[in-house]
C-alpha positions in Angstrom: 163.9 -92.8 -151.3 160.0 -92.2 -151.0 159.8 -94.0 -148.0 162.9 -92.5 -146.4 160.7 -88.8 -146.9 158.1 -90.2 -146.0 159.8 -91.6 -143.1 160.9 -88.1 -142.6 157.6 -85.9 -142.9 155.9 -88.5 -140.3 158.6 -87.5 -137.8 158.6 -83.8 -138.4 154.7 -83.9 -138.0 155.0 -86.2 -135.1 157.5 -83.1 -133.7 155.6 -80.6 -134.6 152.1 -81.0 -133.3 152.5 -82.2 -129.6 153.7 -78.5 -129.3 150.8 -77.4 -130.7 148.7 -79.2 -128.1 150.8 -78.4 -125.3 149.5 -74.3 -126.3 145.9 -75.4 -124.6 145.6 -74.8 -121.1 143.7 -76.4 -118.7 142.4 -73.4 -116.5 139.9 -71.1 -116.6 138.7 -67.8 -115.7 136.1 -66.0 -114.1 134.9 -62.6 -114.2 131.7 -60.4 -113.0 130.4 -57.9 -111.1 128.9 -56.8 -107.5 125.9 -54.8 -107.5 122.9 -53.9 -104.9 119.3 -53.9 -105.3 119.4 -50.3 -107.1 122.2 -51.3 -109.5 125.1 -49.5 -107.8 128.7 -51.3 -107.5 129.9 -52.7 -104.3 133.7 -51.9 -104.2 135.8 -54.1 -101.6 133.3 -57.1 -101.6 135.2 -60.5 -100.8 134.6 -63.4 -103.3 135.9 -66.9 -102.6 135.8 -69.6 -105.0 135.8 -73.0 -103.6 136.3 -76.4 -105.4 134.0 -78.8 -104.0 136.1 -81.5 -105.4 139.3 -80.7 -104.0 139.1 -77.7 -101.6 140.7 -75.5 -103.6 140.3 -72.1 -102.3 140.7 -68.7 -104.0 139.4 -64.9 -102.9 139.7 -61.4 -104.3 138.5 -58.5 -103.8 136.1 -56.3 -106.0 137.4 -52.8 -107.1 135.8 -49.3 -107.5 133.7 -50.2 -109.9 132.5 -53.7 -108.3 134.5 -55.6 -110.7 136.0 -58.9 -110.1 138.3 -61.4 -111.7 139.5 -65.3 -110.9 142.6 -65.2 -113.8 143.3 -68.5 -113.4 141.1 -71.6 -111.8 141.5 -74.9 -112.3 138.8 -77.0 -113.8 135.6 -78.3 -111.7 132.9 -77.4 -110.0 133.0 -74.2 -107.3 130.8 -73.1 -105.5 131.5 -69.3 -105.1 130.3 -67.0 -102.8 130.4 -63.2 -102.5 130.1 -61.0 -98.3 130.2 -57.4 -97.7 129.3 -55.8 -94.6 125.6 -54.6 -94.4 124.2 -57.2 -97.1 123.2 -60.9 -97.3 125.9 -63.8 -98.7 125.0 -64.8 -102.0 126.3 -68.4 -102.9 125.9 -70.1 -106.2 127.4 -73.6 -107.9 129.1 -73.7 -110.9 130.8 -75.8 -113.3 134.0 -74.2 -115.1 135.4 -76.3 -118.2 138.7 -76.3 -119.6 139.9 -72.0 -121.1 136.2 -71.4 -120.6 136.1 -67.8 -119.8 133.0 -67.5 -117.2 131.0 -64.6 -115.9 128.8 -64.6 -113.2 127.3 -61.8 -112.0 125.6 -61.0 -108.4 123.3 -58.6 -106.6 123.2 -58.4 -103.2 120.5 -58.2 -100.7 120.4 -55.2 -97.9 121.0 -57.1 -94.8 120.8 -56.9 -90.8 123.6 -54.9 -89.4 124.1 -55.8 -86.0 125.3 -52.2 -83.7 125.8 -52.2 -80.1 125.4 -49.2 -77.8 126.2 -48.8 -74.4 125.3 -46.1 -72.3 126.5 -45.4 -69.0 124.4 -43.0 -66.9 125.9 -41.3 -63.6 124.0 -38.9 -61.0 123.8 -35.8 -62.4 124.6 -32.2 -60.0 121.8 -30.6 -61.8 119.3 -30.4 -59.9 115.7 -30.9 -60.8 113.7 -28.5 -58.4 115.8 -25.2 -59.2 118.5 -24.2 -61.7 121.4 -24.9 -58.5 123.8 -26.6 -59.0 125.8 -29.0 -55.5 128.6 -31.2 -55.6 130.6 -32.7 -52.5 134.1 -32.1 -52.4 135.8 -34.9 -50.2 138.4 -35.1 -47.6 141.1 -37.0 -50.4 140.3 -33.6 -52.4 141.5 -30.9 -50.2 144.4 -33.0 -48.4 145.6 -33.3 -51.9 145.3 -30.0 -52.9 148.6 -27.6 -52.8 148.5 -25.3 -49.6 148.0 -21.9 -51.9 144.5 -22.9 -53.1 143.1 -24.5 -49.4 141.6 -21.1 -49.1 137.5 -22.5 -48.8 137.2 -19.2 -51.3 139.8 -21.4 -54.4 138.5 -24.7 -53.2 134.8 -23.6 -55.2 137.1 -23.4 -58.1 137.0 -27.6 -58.3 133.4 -27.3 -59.2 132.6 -27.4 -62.5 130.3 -24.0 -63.2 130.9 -22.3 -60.3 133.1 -18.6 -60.1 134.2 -16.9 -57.3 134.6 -13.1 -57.5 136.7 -12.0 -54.5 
């Protein structure tokens, strides 16, 4: 009889603490924030963790406030790094263990932003001697222009700043 309990209590502890260690996960997470060189949150900078061990890839996004989480990461190393437009990349390595709940926070640098201008410049009527002003009108212009306004009078009309006063 004492063996047949005995018997018994093994097997209900044997059933009863595998569930127990099925309860630990084997993720972690990862938390932080964004910040520049006078303390201020970066909102909408892209983080992406990357496991060096299997390629693993993961981004977000940090919010108003420069926050940013990683709920759920499998276990290794990562290196994670952090871009917003108008700063430097920051990078760093770290090692996450199993439920470890990791923070890692980063300032960024001011970087170069890169802006292109193009002007185009065209001959202007202005001219430089006096306040006159010329400008040709072609051949195309006036054989194009209705038959009411091919009066030499309207045709001054075409150029910019000039009035008639018939």
């Amino acid at each position: 009889m004492k063996v047949a309990a005995g018997i018994l209590t093994f097997l209900g502890c044997l059933l009863a603490f595998p569930f127990c260690g099925w309860g630990q996960g084997t993720d972690a997470s990862l938390t932080g924030t964004v910040t520049d060189s006078s303390h201020a949150a970066i909102a909408g900078a892209r983080l992406t963790a990357r496991n060096t061990s299997t390629n693993f890839v993961q981004e977000v996004a940090t919010d108003a406030a420069g926050s940013y989480s990683f709920l759920s990461l499998p276990i290794g190393t990562y290196t994670l790094t952090v871009e917003q437009e108008g700063f430097k990349k920051a990078t760093v390595d770290l090692t996450l263990e199993t439920a470890e709940k990791a923070r890692q926070n980063f300032e960024l640098q001011i970087g170069q932003t890169q802006q292109t201008v193009t002007v185009n410049d065209s001959a202007s009527n202005l001219s430089t001697q006096d306040a006159s002003l010329g400008t040709v009108i072609n051949n195309n212009t006036v054989a194009d222009t209705p038959l009411y306004l091919r009066n030499w009078d309207d045709l001054l009309r075409l150029v910019p700043g000039v009035q008639s006063n018939r």
